[in-house]
C-alpha positions as CSV (number, residue, x, y, z in Angstrom):
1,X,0.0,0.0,0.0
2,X,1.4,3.5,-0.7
3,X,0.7,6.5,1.2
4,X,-0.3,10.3,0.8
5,X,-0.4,13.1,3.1
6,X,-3.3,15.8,3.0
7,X,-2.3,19.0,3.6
8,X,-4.1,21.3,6.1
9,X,-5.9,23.3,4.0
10,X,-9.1,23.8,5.9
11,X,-7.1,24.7,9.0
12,X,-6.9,28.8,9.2
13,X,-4.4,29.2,11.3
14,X,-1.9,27.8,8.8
15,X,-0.6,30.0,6.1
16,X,-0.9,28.9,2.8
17,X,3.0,30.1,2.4
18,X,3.6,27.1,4.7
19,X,2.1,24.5,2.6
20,X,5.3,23.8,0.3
21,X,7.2,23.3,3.9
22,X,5.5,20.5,4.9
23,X,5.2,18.9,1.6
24,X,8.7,19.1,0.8
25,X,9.0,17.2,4.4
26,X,6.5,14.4,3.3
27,X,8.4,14.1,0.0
28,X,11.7,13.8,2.0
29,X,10.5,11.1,4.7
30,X,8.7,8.5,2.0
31,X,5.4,9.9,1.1
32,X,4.3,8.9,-2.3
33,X,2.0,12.1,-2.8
34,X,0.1,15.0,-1.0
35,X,-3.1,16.6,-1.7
36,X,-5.1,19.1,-1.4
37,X,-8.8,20.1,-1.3
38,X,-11.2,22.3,-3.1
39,X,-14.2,24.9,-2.2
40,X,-14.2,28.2,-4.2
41,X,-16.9,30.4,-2.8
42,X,-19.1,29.0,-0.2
43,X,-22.5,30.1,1.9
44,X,-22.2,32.2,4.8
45,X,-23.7,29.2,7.4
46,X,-20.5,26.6,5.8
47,X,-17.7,29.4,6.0
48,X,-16.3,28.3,9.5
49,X,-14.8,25.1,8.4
50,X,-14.8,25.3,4.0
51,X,-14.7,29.2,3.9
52,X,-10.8,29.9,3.7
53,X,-9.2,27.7,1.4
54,X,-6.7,28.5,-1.2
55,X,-7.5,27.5,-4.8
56,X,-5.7,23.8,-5.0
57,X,-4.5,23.9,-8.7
58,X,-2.7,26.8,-8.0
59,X,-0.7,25.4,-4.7
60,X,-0.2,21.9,-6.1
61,X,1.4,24.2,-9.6
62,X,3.7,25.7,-6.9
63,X,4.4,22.1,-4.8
64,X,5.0,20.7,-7.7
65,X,8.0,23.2,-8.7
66,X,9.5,23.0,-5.4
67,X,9.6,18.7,-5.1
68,X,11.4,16.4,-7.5
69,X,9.3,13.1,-7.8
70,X,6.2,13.8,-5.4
71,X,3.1,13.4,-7.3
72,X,0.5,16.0,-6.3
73,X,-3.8,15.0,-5.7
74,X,-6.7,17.2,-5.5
75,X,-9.0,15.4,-2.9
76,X,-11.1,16.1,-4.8
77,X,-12.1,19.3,-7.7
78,X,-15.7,19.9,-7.8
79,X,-15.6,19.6,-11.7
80,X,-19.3,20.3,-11.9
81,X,-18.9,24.0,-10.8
82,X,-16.3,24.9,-13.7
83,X,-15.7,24.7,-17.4
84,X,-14.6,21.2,-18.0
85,X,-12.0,22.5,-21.1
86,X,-10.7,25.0,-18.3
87,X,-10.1,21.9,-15.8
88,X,-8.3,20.4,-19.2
89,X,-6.0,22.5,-19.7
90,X,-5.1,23.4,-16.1
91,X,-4.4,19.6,-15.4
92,X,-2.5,18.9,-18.7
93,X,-0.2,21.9,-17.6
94,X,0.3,20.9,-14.2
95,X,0.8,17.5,-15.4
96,X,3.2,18.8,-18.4
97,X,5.5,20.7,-15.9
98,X,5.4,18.5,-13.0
99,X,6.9,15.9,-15.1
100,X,3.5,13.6,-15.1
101,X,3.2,13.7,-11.2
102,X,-0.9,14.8,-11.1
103,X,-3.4,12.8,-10.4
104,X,-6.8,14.1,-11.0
105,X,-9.3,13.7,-8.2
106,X,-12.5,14.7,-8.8
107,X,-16.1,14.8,-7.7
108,X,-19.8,16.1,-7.8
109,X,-20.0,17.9,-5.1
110,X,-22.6,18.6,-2.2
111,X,-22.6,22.1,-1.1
112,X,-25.7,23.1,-2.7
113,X,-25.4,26.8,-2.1
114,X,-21.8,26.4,-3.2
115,X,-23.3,25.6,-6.9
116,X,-26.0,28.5,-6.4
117,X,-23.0,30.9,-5.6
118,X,-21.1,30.1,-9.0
119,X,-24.4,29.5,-11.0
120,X,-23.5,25.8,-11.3
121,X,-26.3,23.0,-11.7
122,X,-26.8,21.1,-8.7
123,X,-29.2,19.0,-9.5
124,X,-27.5,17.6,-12.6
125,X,-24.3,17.5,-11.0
126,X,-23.9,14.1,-11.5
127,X,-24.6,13.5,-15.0
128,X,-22.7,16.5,-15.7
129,X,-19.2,15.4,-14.1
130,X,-20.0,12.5,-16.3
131,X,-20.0,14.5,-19.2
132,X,-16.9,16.2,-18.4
133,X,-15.0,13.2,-17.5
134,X,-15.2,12.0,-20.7
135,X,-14.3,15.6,-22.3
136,X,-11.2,16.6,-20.4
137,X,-10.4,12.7,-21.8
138,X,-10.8,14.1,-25.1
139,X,-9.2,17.4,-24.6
140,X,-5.7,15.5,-23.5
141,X,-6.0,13.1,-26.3
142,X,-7.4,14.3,-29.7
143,X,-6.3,16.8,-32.1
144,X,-9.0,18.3,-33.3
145,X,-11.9,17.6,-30.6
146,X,-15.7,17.2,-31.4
147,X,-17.9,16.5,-28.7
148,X,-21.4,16.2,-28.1
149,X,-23.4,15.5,-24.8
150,X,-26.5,17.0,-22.5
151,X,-24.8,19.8,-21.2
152,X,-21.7,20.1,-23.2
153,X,-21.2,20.3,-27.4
154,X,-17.8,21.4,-28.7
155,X,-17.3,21.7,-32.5
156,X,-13.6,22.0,-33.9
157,X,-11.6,22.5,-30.9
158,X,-7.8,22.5,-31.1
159,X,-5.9,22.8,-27.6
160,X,-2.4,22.0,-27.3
161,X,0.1,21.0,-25.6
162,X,-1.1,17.9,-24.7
163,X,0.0,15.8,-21.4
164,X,2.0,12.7,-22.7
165,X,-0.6,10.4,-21.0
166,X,-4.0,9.9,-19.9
167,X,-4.1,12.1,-16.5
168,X,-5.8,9.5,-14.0
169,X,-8.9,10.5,-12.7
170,X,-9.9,9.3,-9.4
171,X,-13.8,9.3,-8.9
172,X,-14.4,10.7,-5.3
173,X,-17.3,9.9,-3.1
174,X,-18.7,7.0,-0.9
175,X,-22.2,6.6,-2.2
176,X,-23.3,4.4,-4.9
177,X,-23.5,6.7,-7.2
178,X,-19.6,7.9,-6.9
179,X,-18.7,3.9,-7.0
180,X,-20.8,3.0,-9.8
181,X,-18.6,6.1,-11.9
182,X,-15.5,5.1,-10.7
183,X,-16.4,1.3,-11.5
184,X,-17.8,2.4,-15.2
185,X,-15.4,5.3,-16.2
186,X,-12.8,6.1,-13.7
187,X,-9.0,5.1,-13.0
188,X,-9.7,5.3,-9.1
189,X,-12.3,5.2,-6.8
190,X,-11.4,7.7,-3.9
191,X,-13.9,7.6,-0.7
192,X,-13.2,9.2,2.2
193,X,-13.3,7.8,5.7
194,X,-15.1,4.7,5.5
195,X,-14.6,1.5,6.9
196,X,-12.6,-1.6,5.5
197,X,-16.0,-3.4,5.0
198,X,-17.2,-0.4,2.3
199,X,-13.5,-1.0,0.7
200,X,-14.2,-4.3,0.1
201,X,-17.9,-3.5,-1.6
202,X,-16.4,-1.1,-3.6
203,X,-13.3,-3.7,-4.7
204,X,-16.3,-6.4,-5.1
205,X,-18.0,-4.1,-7.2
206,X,-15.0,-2.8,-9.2
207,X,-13.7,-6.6,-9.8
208,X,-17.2,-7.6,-12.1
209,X,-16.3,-4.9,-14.5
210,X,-13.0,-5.8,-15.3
211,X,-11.6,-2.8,-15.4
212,X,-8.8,-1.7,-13.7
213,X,-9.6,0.7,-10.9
214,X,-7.1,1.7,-8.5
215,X,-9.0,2.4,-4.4
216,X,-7.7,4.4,-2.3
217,X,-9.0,6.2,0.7
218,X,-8.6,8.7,3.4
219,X,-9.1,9.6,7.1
220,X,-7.9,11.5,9.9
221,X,-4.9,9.5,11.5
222,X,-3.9,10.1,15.6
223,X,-0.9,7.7,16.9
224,X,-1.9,8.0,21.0
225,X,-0.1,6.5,24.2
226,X,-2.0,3.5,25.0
227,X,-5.3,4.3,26.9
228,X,-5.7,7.6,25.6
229,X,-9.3,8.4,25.0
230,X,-9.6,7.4,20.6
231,X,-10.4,10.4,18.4
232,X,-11.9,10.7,15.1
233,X,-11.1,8.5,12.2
234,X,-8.0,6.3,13.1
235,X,-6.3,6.5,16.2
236,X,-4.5,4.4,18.6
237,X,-1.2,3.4,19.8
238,X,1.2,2.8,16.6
239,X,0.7,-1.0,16.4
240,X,-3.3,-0.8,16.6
241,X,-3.0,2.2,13.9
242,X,-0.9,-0.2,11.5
243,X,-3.6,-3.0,11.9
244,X,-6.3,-0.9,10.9
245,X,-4.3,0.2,8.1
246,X,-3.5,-3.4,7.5
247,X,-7.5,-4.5,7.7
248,X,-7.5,-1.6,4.5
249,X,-5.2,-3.3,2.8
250,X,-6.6,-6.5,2.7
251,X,-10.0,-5.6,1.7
252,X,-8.6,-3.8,-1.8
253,X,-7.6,-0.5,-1.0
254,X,-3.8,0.0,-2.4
255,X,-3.5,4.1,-1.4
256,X,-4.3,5.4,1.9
257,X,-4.1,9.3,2.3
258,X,-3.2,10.1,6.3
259,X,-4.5,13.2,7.2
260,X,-3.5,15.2,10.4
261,X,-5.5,16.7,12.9
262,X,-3.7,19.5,14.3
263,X,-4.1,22.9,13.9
264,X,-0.4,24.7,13.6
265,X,2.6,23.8,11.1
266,X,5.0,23.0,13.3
267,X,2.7,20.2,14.8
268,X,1.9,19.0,11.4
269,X,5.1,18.8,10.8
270,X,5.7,16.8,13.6
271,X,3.0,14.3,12.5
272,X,4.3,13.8,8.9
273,X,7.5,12.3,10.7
274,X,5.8,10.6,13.3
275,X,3.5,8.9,10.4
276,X,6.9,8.1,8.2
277,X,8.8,6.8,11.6
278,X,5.6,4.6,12.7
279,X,3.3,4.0,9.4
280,X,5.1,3.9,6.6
281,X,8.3,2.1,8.0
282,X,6.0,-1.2,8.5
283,X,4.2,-0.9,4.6
């Protein structure tokens, strides 16, 4: 199983100047990726956790020109709230100048007054991110692109350069809905913080198609002194937190994204080495 670190991005008492720091420290002590998370412009009553986030193309642009192999995630981009031919050509030049280190998250979103805000669909979100999966596909592949969907037609469009692969798009979400996209058209299936036993539907589900889906997941990850009370997501001493990890493992997932819960850099810091001392040393 490899590992990715999320950066703190919906923590506001870290400075986005900061970010770079601490992945450059998960790229130096054996993470295989970090990530980052997405919410442009969101209602007034959702502002206290998703209201101060930088934009996550831009940062992973910059992490990416200050690592040397660490691939770069969006957990995930809300696709269904911008131009898919935009998202194109944003990921084929991240991907172009990072050297082919993005991988493409994506998802439909659920902040409905999020979509009202940017005059986005909400209730076609779905079939739209559909739509635009199979566009930005076309976008990175064909030379002259024709297209011709629901919510999107394109007649004659050139758009160079071009990334020298398919950019893999991970499908985030946990319900049905995400997994059935991820089983039918995506490269990945990406749920967040569920349990091995929803893993293990998801590989079921994934295995009937044939296709080759990588799973991965993520959750909040606390390493504790035995007998401290547990916290969200998992937590424990070292060994308990590598058997739940292991319990992942075997039910299909093959990327697990550790995400930390504190609140300053220097204690995030302190978890990316703690996680590459106790996690990653036994994977």
């Amino acid at each position: 199983m490899r590992f990715g670190f999320v950066l703190p991005m919906l923590r506001h008492r870290i400075e986005p100047t900061e970010l770079p720091g601490l992945a450059i420290t998960a790229e130096k002590n054996g993470f295989d990726s970090v990530w980052t998370a997405d919410h442009i412009a969101v209602p007034q009553a959702n502002s206290e956790t998703y209201g101060d986030v930088i934009e996550q193309l831009v940062t992973l642009s910059y992490i990416a020109a200050k690592t040397e192999k660490l691939k770069v995630g969006t957990s995930v981009l809300v696709v269904p709230q911008r131009n898919p031919l935009l998202v194109a050509k944003q990921a084929a030049a991240l991907d172009i100048l990072s050297g082919g280190r993005l991988i493409l998250g994506v998802g439909a979103g659920w902040i409905e007054g999020e979509f009202r805000i940017l005059g986005a669909d909400f209730a076609h979100r779905g079939r739209i991110l559909d739509e635009s999966i199979q566009l930005m596909r076309a976008m990175w592949s064909e030379p002259v692109v024709n297209f011709s969907g629901t919510f999107f037609s394109v007649d004659d469009a050139v758009s160079f350069p071009k990334p020298k692969r398919q950019i893999p798009i991970w499908v985030g979400g946990n319900s049905d809905a995400a997994l059935g996209r991820a089983a039918r058209m995506g490269d990945g299936w990406h749920p967040i913080a569920v349990a091995p036993a929803r893993v293990k539907e998801g590989r079921e589900v994934i295995e009937k198609t044939g296709r080759k889906v990588t799973i991965s997941t993520r959750s909040m990850v606390s390493i504790m002194a035995d007998g401290t009370k547990a916290q969200a997501g998992l937590s424990g001493t070292r060994q308990h937190v590598v058997q739940q990890l292991e319990e992942y493992e075997r039910a299909g997932a093959e990327y697990f994204l550790l995400q930390s819960g504190a609140d300053d850099v220097a204690s995030v810091a302190r978890d990316v080495l703690t996680f590459a001392r106790e996690i990653l040393s036994s994977f």
